[in-house]
PDB file of N, CA, C and O in Angstrom:
ATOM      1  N   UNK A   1      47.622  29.280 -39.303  1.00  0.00           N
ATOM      2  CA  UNK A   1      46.349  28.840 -39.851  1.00  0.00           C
ATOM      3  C   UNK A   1      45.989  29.738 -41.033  1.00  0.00           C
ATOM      4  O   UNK A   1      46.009  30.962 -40.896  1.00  0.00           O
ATOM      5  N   UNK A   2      45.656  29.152 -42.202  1.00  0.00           N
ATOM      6  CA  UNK A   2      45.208  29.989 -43.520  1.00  0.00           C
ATOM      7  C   UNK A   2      43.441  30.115 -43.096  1.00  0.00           C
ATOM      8  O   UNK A   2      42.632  29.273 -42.705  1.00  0.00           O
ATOM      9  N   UNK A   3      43.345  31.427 -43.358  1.00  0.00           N
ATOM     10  CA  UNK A   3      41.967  32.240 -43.553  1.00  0.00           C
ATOM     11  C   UNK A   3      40.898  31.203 -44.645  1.00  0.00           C
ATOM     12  O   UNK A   3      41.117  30.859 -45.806  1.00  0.00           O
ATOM     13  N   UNK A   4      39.853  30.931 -43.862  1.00  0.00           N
ATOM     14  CA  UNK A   4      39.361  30.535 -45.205  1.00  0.00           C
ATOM     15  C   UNK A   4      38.199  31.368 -45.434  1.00  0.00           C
ATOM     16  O   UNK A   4      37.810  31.924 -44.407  1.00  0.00           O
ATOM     17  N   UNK A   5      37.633  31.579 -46.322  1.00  0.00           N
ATOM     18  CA  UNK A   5      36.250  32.190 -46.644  1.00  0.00           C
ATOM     19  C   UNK A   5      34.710  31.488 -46.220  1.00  0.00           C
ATOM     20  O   UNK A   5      34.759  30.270 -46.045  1.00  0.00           O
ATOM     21  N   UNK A   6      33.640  32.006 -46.078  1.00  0.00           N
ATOM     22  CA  UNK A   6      32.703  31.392 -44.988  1.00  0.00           C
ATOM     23  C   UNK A   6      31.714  31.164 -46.600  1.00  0.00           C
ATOM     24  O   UNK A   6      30.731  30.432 -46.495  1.00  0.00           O
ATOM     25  N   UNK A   7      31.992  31.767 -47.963  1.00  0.00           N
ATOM     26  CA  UNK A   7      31.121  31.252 -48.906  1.00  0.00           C
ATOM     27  C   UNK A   7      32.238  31.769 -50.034  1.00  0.00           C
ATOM     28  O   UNK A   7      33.067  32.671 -49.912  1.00  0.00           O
ATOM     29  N   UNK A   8      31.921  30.694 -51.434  1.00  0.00           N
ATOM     30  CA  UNK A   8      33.141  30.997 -52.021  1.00  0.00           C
ATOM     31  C   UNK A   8      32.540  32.268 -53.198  1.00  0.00           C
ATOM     32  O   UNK A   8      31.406  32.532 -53.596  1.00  0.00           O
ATOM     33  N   UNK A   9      33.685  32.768 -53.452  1.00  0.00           N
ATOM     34  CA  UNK A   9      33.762  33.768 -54.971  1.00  0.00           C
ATOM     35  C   UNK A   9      33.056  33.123 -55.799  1.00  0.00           C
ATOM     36  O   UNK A   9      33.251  31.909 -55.872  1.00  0.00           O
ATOM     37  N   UNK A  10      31.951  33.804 -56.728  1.00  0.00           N
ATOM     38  CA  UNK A  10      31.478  33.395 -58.164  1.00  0.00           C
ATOM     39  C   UNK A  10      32.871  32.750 -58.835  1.00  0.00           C
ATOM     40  O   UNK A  10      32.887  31.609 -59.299  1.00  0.00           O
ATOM     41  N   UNK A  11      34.067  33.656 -58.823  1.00  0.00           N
ATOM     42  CA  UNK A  11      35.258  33.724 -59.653  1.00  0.00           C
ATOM     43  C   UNK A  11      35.484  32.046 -59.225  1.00  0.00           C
ATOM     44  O   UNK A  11      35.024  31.174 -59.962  1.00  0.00           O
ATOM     45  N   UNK A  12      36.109  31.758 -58.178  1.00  0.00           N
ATOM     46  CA  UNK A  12      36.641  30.540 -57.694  1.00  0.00           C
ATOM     47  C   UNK A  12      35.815  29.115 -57.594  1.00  0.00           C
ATOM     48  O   UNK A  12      36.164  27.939 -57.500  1.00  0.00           O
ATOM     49  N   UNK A  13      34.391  29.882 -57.669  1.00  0.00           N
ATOM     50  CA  UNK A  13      33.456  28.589 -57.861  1.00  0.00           C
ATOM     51  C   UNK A  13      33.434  27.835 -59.591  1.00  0.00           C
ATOM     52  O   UNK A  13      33.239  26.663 -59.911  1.00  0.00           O
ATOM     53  N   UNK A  14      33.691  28.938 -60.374  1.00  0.00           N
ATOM     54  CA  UNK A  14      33.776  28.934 -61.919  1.00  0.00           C
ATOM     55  C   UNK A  14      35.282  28.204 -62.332  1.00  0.00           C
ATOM     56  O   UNK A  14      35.534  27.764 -63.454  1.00  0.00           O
ATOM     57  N   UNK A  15      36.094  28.184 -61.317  1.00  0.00           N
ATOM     58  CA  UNK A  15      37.777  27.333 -61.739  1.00  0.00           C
ATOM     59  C   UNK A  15      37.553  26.243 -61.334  1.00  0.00           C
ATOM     60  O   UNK A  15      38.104  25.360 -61.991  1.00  0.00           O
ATOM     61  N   UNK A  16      36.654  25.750 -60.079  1.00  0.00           N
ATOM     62  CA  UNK A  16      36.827  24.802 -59.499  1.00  0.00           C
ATOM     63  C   UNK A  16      35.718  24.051 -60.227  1.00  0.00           C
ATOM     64  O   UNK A  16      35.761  22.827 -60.104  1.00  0.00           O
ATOM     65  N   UNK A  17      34.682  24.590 -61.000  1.00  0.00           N
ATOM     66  CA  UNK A  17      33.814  23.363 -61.456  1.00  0.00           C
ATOM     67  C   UNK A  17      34.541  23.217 -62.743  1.00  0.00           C
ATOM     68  O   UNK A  17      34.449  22.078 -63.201  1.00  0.00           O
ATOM     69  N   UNK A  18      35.479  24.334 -63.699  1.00  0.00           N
ATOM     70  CA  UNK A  18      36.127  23.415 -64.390  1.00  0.00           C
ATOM     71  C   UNK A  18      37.074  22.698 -64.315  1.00  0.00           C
ATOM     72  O   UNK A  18      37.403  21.995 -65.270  1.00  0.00           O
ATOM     73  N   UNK A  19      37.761  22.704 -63.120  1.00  0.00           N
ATOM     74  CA  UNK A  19      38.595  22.012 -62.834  1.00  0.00           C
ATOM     75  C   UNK A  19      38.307  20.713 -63.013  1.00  0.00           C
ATOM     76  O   UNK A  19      38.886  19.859 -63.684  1.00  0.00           O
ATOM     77  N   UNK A  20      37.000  20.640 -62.093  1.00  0.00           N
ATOM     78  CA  UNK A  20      36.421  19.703 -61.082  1.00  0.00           C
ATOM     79  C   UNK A  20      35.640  18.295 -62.764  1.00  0.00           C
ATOM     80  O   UNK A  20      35.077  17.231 -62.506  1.00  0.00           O
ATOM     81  N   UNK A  21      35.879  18.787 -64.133  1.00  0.00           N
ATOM     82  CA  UNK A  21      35.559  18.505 -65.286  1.00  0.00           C
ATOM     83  C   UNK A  21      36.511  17.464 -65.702  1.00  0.00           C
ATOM     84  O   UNK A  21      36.237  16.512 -66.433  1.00  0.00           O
ATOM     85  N   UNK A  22      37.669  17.729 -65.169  1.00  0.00           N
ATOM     86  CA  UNK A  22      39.315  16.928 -65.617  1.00  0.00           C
ATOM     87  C   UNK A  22      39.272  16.129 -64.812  1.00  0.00           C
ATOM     88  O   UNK A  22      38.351  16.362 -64.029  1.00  0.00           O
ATOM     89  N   UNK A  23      39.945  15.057 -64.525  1.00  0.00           N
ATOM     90  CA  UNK A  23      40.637  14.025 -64.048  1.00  0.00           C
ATOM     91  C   UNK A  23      41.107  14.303 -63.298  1.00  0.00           C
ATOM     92  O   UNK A  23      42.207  13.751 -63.330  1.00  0.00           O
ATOM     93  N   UNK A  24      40.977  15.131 -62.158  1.00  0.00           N
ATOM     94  CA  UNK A  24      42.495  15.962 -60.736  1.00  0.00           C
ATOM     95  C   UNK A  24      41.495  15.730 -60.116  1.00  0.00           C
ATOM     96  O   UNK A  24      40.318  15.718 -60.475  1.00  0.00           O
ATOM     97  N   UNK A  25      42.416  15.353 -58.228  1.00  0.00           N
ATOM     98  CA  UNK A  25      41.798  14.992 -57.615  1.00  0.00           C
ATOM     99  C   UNK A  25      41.601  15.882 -57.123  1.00  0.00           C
ATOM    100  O   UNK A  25      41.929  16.943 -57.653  1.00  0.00           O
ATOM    101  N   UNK A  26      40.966  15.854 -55.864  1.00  0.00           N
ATOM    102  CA  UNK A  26      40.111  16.894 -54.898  1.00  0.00           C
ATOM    103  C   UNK A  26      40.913  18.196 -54.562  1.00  0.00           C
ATOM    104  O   UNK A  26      40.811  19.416 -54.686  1.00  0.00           O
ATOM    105  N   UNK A  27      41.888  17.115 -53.996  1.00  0.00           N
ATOM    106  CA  UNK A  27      43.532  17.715 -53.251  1.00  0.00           C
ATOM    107  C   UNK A  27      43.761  19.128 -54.509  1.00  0.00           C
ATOM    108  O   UNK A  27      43.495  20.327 -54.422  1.00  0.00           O
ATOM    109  N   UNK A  28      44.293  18.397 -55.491  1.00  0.00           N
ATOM    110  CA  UNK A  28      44.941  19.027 -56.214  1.00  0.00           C
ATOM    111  C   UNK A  28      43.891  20.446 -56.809  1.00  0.00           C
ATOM    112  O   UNK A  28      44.271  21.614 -56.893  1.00  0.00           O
ATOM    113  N   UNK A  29      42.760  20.006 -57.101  1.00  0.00           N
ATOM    114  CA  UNK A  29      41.992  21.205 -57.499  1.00  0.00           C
ATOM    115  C   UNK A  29      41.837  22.195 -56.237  1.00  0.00           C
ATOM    116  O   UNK A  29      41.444  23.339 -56.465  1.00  0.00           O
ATOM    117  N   UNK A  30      42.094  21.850 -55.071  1.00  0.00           N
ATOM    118  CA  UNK A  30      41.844  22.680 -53.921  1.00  0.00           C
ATOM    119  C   UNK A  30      43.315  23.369 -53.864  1.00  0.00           C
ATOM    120  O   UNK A  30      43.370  24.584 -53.673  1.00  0.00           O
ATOM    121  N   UNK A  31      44.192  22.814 -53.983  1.00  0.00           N
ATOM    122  CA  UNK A  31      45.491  23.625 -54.246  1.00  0.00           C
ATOM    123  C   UNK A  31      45.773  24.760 -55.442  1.00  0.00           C
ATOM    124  O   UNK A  31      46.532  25.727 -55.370  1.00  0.00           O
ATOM    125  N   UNK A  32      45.061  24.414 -56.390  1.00  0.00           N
ATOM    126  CA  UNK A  32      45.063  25.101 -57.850  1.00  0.00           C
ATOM    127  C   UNK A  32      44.338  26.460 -57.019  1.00  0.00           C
ATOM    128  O   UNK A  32      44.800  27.595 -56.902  1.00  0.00           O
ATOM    129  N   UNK A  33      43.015  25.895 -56.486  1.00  0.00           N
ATOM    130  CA  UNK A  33      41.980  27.332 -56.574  1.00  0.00           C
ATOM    131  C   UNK A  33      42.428  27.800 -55.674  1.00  0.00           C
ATOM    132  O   UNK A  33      42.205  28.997 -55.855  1.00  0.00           O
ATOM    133  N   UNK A  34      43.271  27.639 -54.176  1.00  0.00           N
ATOM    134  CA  UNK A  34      43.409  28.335 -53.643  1.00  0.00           C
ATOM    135  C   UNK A  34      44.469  29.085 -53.889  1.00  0.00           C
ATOM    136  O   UNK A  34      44.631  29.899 -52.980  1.00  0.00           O
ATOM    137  N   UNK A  35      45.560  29.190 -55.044  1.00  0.00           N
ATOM    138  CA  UNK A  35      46.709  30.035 -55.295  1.00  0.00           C
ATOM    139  C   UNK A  35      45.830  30.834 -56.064  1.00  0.00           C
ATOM    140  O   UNK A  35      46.142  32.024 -56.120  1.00  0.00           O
ATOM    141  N   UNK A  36      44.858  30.502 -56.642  1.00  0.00           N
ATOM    142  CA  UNK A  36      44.192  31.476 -57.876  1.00  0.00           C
ATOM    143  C   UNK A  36      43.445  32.775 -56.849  1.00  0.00           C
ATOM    144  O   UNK A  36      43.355  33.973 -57.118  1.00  0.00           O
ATOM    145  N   UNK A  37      43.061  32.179 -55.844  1.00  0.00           N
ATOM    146  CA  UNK A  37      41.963  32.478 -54.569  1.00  0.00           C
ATOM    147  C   UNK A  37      43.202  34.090 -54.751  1.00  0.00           C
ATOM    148  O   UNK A  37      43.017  35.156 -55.338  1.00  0.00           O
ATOM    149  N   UNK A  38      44.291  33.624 -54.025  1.00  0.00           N
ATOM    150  CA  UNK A  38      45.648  34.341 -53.932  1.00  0.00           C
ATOM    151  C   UNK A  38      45.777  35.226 -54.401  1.00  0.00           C
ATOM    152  O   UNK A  38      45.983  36.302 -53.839  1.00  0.00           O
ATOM    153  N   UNK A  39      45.643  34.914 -56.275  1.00  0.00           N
ATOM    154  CA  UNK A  39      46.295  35.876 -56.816  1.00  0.00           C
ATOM    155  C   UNK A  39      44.920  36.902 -57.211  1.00  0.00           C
ATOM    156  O   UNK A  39      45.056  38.032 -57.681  1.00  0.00           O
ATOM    157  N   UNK A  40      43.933  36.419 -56.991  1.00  0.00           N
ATOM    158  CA  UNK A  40      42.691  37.311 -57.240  1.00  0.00           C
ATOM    159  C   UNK A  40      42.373  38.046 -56.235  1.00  0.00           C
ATOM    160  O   UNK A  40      41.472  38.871 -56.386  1.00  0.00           O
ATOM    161  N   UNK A  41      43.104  37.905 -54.850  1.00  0.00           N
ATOM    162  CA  UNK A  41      42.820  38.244 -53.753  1.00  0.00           C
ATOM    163  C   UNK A  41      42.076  38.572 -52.532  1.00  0.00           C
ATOM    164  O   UNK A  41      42.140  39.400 -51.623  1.00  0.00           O
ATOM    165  N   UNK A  42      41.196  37.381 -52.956  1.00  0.00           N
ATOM    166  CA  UNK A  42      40.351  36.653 -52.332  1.00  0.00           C
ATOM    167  C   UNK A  42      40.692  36.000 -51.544  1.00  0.00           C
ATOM    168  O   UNK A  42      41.885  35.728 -51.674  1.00  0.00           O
ATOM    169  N   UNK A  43      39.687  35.037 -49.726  1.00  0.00           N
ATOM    170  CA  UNK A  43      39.642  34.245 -49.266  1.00  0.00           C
ATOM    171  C   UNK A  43      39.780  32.428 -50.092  1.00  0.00           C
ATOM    172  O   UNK A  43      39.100  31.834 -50.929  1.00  0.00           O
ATOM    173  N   UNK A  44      40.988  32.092 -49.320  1.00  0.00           N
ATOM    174  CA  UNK A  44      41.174  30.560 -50.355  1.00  0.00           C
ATOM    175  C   UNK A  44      39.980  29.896 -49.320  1.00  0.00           C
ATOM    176  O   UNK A  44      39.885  30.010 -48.098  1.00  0.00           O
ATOM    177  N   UNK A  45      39.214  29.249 -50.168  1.00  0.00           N
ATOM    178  CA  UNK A  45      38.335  28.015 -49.794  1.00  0.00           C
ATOM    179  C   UNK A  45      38.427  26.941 -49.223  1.00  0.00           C
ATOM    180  O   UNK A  45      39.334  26.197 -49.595  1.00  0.00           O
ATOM    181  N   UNK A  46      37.546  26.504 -48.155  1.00  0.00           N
ATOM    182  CA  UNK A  46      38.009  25.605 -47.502  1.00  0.00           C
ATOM    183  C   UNK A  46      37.914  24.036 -48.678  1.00  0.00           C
ATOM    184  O   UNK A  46      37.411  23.978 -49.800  1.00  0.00           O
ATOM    185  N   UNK A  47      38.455  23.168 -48.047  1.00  0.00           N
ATOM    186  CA  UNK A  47      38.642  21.947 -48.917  1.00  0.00           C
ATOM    187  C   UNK A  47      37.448  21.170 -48.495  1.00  0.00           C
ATOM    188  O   UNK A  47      37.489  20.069 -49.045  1.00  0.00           O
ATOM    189  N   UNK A  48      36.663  21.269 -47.926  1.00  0.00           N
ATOM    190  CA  UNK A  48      35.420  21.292 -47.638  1.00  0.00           C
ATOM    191  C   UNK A  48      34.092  21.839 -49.000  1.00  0.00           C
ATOM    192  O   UNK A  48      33.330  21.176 -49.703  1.00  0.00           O
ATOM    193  N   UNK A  49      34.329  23.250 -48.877  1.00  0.00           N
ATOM    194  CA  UNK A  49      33.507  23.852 -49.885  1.00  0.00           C
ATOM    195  C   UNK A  49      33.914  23.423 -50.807  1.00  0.00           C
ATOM    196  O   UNK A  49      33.002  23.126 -51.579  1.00  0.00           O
ATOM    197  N   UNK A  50      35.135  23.152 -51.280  1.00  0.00           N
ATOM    198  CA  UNK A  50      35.663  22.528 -52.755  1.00  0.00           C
ATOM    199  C   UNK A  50      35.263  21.614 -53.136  1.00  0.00           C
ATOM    200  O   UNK A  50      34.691  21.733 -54.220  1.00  0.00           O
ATOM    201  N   UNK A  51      35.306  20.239 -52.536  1.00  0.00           N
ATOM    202  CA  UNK A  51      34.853  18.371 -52.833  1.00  0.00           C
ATOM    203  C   UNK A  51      33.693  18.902 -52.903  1.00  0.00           C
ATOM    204  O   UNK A  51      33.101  18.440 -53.879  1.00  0.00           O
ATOM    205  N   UNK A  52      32.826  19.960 -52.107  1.00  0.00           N
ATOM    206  CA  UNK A  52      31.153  20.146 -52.261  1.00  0.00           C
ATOM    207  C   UNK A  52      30.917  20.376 -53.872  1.00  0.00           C
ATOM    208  O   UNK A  52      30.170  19.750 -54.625  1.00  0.00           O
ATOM    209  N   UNK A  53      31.601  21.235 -54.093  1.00  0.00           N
ATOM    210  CA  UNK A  53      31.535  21.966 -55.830  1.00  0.00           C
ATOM    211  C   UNK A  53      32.246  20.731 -56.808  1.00  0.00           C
ATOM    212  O   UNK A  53      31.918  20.480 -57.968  1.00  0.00           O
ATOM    213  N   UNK A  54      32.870  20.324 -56.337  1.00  0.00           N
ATOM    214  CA  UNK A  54      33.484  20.097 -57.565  1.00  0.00           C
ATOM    215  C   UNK A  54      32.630  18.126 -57.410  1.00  0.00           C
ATOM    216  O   UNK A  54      33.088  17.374 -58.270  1.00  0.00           O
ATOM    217  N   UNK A  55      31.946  17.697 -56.792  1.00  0.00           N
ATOM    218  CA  UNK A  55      31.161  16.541 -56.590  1.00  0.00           C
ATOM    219  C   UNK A  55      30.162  16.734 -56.914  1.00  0.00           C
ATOM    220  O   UNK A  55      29.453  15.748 -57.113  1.00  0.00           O
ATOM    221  N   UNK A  56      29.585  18.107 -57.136  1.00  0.00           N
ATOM    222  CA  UNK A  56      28.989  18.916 -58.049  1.00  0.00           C
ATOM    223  C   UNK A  56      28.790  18.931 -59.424  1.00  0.00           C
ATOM    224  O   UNK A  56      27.971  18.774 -60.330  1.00  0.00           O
ATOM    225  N   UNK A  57      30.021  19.215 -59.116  1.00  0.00           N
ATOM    226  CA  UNK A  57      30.314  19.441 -61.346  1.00  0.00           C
ATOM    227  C   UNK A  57      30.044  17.849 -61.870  1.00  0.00           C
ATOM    228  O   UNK A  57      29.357  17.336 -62.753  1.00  0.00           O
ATOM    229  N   UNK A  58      30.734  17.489 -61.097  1.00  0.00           N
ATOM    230  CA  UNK A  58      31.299  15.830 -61.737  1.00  0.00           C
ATOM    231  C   UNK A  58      29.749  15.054 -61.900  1.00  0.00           C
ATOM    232  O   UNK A  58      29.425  14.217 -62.742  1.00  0.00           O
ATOM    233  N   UNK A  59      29.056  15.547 -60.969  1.00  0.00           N
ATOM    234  CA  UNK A  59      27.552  14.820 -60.798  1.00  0.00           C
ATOM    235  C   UNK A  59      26.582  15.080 -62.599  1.00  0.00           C
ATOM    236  O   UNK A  59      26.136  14.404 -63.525  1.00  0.00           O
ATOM    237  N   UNK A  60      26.727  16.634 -62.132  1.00  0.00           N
ATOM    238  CA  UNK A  60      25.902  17.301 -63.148  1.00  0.00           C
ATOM    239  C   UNK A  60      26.544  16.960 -64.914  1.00  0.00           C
ATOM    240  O   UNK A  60      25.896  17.039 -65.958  1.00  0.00           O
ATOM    241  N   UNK A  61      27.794  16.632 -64.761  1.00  0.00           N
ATOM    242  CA  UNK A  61      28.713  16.270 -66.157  1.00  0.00           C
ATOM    243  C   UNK A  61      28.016  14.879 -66.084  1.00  0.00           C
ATOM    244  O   UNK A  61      27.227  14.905 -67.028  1.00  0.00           O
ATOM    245  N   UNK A  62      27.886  13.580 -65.403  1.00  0.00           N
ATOM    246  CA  UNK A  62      27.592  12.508 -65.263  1.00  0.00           C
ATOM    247  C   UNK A  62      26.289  12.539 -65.703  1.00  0.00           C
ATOM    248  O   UNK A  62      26.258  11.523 -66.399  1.00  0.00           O
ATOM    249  N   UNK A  63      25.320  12.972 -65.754  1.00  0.00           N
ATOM    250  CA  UNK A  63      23.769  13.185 -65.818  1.00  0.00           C
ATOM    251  C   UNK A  63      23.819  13.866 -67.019  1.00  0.00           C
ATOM    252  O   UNK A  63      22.970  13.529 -67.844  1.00  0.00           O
ATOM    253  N   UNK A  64      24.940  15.123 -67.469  1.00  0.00           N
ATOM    254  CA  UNK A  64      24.326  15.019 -69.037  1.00  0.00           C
ATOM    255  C   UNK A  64      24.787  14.278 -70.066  1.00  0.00           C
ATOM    256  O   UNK A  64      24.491  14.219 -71.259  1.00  0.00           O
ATOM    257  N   UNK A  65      25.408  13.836 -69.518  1.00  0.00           N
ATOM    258  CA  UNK A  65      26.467  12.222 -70.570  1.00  0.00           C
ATOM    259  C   UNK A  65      25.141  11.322 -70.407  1.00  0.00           C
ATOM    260  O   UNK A  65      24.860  10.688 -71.424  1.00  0.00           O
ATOM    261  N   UNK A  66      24.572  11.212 -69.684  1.00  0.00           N
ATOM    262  CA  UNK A  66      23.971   9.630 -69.591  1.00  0.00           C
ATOM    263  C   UNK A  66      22.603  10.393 -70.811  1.00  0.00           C
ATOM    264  O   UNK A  66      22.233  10.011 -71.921  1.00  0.00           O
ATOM    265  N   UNK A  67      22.306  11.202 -70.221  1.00  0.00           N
ATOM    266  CA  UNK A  67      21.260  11.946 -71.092  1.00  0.00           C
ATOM    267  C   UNK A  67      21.585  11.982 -72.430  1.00  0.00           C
ATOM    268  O   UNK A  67      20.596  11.919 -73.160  1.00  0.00           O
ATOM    269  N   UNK A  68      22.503  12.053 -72.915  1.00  0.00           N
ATOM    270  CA  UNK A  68      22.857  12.232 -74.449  1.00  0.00           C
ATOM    271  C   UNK A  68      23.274  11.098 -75.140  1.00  0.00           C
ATOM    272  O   UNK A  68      23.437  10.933 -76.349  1.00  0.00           O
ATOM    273  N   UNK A  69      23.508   9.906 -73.667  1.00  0.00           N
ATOM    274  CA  UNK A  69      23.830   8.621 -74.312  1.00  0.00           C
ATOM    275  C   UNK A  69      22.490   7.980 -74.482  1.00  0.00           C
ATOM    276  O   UNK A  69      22.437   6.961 -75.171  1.00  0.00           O
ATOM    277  N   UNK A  70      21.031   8.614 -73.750  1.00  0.00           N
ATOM    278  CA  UNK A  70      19.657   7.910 -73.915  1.00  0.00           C
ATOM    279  C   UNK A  70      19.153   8.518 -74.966  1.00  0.00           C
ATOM    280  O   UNK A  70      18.389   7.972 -75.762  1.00  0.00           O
ATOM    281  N   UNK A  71      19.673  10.062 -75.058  1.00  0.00           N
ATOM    282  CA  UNK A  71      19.022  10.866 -76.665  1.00  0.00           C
ATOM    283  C   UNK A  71      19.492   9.979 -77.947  1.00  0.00           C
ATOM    284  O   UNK A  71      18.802   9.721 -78.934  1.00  0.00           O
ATOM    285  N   UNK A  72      21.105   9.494 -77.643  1.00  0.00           N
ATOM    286  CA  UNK A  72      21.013   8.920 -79.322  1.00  0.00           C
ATOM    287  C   UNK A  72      20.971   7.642 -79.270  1.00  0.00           C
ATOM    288  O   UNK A  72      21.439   7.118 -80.281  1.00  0.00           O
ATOM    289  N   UNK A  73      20.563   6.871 -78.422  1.00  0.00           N
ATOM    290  CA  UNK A  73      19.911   4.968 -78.370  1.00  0.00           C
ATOM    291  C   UNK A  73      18.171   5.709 -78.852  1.00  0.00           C
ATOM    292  O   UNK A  73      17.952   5.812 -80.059  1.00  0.00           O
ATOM    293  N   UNK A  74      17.540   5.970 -78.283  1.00  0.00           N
ATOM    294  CA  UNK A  74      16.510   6.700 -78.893  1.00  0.00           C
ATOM    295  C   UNK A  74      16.273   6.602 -79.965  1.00  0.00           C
ATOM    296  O   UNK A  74      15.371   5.934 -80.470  1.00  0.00           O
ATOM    297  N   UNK A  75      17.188   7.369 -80.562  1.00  0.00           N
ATOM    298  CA  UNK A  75      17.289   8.269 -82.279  1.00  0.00           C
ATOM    299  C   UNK A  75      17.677   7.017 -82.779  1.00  0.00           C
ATOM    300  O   UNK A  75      16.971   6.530 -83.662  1.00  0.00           O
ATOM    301  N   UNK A  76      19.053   6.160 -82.232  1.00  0.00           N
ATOM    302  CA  UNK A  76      19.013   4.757 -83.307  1.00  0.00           C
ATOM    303  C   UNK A  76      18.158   3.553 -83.187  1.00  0.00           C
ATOM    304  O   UNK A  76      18.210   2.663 -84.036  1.00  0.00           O
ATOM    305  N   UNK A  77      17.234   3.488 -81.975  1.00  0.00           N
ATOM    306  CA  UNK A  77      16.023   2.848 -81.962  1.00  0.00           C
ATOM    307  C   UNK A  77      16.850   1.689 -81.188  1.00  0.00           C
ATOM    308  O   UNK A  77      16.790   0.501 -81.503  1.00  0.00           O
ATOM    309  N   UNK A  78      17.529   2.146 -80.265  1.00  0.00           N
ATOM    310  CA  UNK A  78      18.075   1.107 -79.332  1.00  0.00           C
ATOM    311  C   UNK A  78      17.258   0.814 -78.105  1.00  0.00           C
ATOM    312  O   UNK A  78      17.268  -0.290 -77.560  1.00  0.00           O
ATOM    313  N   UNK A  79      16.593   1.776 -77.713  1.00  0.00           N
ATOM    314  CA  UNK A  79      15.829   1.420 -77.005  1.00  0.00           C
ATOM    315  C   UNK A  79      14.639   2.334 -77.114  1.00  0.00           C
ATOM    316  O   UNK A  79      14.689   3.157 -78.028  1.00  0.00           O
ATOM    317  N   UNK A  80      13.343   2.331 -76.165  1.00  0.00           N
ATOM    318  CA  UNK A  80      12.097   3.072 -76.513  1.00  0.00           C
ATOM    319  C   UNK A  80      11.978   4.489 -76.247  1.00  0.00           C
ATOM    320  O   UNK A  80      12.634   5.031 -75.358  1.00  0.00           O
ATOM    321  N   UNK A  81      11.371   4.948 -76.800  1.00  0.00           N
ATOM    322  CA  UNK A  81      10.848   6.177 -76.848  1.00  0.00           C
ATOM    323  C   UNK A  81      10.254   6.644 -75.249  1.00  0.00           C
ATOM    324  O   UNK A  81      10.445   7.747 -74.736  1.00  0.00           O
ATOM    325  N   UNK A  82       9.539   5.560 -74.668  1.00  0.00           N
ATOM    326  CA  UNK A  82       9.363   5.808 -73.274  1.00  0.00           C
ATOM    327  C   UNK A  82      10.416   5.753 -72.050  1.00  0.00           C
ATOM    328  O   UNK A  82      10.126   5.810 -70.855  1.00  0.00           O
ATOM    329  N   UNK A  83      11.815   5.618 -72.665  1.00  0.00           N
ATOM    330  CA  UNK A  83      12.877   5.597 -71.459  1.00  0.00           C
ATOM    331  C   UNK A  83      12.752   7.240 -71.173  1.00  0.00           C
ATOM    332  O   UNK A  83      12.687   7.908 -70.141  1.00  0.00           O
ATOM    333  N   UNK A  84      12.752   7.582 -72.715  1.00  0.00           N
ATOM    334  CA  UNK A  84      13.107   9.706 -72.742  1.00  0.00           C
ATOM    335  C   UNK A  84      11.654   9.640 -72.025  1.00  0.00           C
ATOM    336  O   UNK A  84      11.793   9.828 -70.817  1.00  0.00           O
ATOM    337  N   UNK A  85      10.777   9.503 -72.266  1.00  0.00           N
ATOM    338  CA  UNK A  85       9.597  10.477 -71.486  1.00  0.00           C
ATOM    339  C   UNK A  85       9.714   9.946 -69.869  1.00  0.00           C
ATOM    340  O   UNK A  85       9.394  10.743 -68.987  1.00  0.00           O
ATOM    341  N   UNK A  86      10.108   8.795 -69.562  1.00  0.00           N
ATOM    342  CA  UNK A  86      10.105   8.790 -67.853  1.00  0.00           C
ATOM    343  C   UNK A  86      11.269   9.548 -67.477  1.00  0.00           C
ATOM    344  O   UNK A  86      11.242   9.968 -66.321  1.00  0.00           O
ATOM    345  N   UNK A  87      12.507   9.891 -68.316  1.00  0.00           N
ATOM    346  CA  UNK A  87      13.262  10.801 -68.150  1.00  0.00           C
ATOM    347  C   UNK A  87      13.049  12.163 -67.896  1.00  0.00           C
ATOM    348  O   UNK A  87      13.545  12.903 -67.047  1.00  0.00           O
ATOM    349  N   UNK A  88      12.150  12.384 -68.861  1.00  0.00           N
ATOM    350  CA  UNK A  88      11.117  13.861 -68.693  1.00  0.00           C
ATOM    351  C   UNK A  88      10.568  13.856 -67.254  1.00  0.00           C
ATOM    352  O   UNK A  88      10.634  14.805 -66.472  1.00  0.00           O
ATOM    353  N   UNK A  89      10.101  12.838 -67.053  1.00  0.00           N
ATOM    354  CA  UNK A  89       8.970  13.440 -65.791  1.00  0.00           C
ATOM    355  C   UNK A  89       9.962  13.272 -64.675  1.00  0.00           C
ATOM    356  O   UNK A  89       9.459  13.260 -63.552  1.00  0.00           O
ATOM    357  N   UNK A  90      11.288  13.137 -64.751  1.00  0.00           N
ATOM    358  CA  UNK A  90      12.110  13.001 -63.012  1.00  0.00           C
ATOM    359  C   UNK A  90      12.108  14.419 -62.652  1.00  0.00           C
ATOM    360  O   UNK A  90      12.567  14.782 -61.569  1.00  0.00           O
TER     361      UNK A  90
END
């Protein structure tokens, strides 16, 4: 049975949300961070804490794309000025 850690490294949380930025699946970013886990010599993460972070990243990347796709419909007058302010108040 591999050791896992009960909360992850700043270090390993910082590979896995960029990982978690690319196109690799869960699997594979949980394999990446845990050799990195390895060579930094740290507890490797459970694959658990990983899909948590990196469903994470992917969320928070998703929300500022949509945001920057409502900043410039805005700016080209694609749609109103009041989509951004109910945006403001979430």
């Amino acid at each position: 049975m591999v050791a896992s850690a009960p909360r992850i490294d700043p270090r390993i949380r910082r590979v896995a949300r960029r990982l978690g930025r690319r196109p690799f699946s869960i699997a594979d970013i949980h394999r990446s961070v845990g050799e990195y886990a390895e060579i930094v010599g740290v507890f490797r993460p459970s694959y658990e804490q990983i899909r948590l972070v990196v469903n994470e990243a992917r969320m928070r990347q998703a929300a500022r794309r949509a945001t920057a796709e409502l900043l410039l419909q805005v700016e080209l007058g694609t749609r109103p000025v009041t989509d951004l302010l109910r945006l403001l108040e979430e």
